[in-house]
C-alpha positions as CSV (number, residue, x, y, z in Angstrom):
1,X,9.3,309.5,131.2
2,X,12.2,308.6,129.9
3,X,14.4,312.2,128.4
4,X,17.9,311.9,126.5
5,X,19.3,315.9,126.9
6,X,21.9,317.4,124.7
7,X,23.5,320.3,126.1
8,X,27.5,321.2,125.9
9,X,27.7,324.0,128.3
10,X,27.9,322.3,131.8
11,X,26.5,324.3,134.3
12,X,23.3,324.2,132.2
13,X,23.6,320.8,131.2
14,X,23.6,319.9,134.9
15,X,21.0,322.6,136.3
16,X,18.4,321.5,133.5
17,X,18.9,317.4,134.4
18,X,18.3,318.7,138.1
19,X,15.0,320.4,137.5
20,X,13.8,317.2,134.8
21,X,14.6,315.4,138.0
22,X,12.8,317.3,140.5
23,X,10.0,317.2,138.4
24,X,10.2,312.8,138.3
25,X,11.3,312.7,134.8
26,X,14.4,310.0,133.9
27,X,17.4,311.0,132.7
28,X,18.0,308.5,130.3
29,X,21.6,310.0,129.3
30,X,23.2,313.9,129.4
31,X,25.7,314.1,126.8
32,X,27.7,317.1,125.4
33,X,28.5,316.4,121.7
34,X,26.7,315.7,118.1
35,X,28.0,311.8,118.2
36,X,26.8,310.9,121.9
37,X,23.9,312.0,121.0
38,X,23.4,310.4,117.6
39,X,24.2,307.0,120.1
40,X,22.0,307.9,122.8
41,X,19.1,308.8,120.5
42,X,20.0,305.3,118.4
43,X,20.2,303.4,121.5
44,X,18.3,304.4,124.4
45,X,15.2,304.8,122.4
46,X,14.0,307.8,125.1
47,X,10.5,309.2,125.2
48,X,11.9,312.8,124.1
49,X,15.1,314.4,123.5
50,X,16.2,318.0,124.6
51,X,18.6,319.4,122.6
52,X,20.6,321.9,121.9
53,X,20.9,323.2,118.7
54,X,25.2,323.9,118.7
55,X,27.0,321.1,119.8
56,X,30.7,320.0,119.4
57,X,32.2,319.2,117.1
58,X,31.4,321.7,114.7
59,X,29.1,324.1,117.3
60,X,27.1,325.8,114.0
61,X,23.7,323.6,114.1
62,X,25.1,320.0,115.2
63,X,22.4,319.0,117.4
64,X,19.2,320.2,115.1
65,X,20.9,317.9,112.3
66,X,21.4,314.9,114.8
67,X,17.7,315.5,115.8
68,X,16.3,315.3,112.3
69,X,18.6,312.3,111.3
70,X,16.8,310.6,114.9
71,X,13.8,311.8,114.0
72,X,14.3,310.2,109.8
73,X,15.4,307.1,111.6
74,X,12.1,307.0,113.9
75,X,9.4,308.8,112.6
76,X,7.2,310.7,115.4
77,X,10.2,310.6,118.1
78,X,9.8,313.9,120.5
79,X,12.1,316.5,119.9
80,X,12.3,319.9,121.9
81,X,15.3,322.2,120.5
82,X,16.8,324.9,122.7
83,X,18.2,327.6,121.0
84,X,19.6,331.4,121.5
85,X,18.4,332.0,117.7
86,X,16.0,331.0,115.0
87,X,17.7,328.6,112.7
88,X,14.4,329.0,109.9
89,X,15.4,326.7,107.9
90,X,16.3,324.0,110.4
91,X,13.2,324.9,112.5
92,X,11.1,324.7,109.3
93,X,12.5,321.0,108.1
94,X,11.8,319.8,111.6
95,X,8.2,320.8,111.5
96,X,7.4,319.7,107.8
97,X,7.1,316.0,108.5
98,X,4.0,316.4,109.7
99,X,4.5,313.8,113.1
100,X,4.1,316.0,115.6
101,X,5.9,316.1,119.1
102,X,8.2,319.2,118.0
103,X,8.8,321.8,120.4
104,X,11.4,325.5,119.7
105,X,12.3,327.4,122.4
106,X,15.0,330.4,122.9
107,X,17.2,330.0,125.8
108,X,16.6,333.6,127.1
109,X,12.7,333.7,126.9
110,X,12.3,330.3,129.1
111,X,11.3,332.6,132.4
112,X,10.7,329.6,134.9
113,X,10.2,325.8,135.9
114,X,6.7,325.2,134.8
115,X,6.7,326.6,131.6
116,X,9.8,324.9,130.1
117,X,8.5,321.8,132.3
118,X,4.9,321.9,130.6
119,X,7.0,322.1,126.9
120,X,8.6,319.0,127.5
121,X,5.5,317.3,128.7
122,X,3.8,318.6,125.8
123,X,6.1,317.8,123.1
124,X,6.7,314.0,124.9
125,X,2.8,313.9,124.6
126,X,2.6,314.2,120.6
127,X,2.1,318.1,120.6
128,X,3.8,321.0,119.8
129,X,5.6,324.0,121.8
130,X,6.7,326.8,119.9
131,X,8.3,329.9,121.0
132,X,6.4,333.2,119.4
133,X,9.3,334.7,118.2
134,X,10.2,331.0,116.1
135,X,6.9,331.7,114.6
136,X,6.8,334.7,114.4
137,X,9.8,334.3,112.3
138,X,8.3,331.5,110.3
139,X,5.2,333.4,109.0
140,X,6.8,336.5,108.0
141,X,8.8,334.6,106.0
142,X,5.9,332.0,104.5
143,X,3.9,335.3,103.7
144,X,6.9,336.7,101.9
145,X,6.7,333.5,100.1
146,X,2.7,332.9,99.5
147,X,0.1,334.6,98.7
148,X,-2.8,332.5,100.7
149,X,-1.0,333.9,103.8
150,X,-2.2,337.1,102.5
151,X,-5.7,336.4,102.7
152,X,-5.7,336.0,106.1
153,X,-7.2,339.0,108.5
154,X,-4.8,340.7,111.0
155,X,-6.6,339.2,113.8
156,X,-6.8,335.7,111.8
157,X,-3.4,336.2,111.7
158,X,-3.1,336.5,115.2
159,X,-4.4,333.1,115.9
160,X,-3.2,331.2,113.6
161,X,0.2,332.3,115.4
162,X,-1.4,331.0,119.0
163,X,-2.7,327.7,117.4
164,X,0.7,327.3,116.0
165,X,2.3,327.9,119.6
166,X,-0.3,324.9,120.3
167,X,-2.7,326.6,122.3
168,X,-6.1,325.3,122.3
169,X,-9.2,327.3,121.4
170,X,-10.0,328.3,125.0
171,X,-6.9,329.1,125.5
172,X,-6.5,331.4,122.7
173,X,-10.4,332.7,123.7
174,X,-8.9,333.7,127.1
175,X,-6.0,335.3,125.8
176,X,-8.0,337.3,123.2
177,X,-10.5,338.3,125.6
178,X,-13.5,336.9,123.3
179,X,-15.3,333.8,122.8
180,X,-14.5,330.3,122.4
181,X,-17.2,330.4,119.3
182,X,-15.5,333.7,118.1
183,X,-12.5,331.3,117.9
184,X,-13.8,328.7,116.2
185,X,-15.0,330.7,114.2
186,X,-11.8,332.2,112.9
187,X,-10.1,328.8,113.0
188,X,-12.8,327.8,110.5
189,X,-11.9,331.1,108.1
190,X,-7.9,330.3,108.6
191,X,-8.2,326.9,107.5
192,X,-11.0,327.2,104.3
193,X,-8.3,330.0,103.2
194,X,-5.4,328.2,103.7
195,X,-7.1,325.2,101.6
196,X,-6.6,322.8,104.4
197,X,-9.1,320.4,106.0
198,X,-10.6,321.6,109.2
199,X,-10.0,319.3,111.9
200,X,-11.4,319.0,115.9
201,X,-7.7,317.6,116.9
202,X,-5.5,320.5,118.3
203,X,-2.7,318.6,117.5
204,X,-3.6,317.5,114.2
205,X,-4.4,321.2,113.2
206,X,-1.3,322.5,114.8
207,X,0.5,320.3,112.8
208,X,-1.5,320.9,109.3
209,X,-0.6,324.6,109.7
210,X,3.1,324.1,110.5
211,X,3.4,321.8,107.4
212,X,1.5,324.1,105.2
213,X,3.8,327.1,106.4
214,X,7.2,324.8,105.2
215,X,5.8,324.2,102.0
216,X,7.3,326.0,98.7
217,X,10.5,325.7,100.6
């Protein structure tokens, strides 16, 4: 698997293309600014980029922007930010397409190999990988801004916040401590209040959800 990684610090740059390595991915290029990796992205075609969100020159929100414009340019290409903050609007505009393979994770809450590891793989695959905090952030802010949120139950609440991490419905069963059918079951109520068509694709629900929370934007 092919990985183009943005990162302008160096020590990090060089520890993260280490462990992608060690775990038999391909560094296709490591760059350190907004226009390498506009020209990596544009020419190496790789199966996902890792970026982070400041880069030179302006180190405000360089690499998010050069990730969208890639991602304008090729619809559906795998994009896993790396942040210290929550850029909402940003994050929000890079989930709304609707394409899946997005992934937004804080630097400081990445606590070992395998969980930043399995991110990547799921965000090459087509899914999603979301920090709770990001969406945390994100639906306090879509329910400030809709009412349908509102209709939701706490505990409805609660997972539609672990399907938007991308978790599947045992997973969410087994970190609720209930049933896979109590899960359904609420999945079935988030969607029929959220006026969006129920679907058996994890990814495709994930994604529904994501875009419905960036509409009204």
């Amino acid at each position: 698997m092919r990985v183009v990684l943005a990162e302008d610090l160096f020590l990090l740059r060089d520890g993260l293309v280490r462990m992608l390595e060690a775990y038999d991915f391909e560094i296709a290029a490591a760059v350190e600014s907004g226009p390498e990796l506009t020209r990596a992205l544009a020419e190496l075609q790789p199966d996902v980029a890792v970026v982070d969100v400041r880069l030179p020159p302006s180190h405000t929100d360089e690499g998010l922007q050069c990730a969208l414009h890639a991602r304008r340019a090729r619809p559906g290409l795998p994009v896993l930010v790396l942040s210290q903050h929550v850029e909402q609007l940003y994050a929000r505009e890079l989930l709304a397409d609707g394409t899946g393979g997005v992934g937004y994770l804080l630097k400081d809450r990445v606590f070992d190999a395998e969980q930043f590891i399995d991110a990547v793989r799921r965000v090459a695959a087509g899914g999603t990988a979301m920090d709770p905090q990001v969406i945390q952030q994100l639906l306090s802010r879509r329910q400030a801004e809709s009412r349908p949120l509102g209709r939701l139950t706490p505990r409805e609440r609660e997972v539609l916040e672990l399907m938007a991490q991308g978790r599947s419905n045992a997973a969410i069963a087994e970190r609720l401590v209930v049933t896979e059918r109590a899960i359904a079951k609420h999945t079935s109520n988030i969607f029929a209040k959220l006026d969006l068509e129920v679907s058996d694709d994890d990814n495709r629900r994930v994604l529904a959800v994501l875009a419905y929370l960036d509409r009204g934007r």
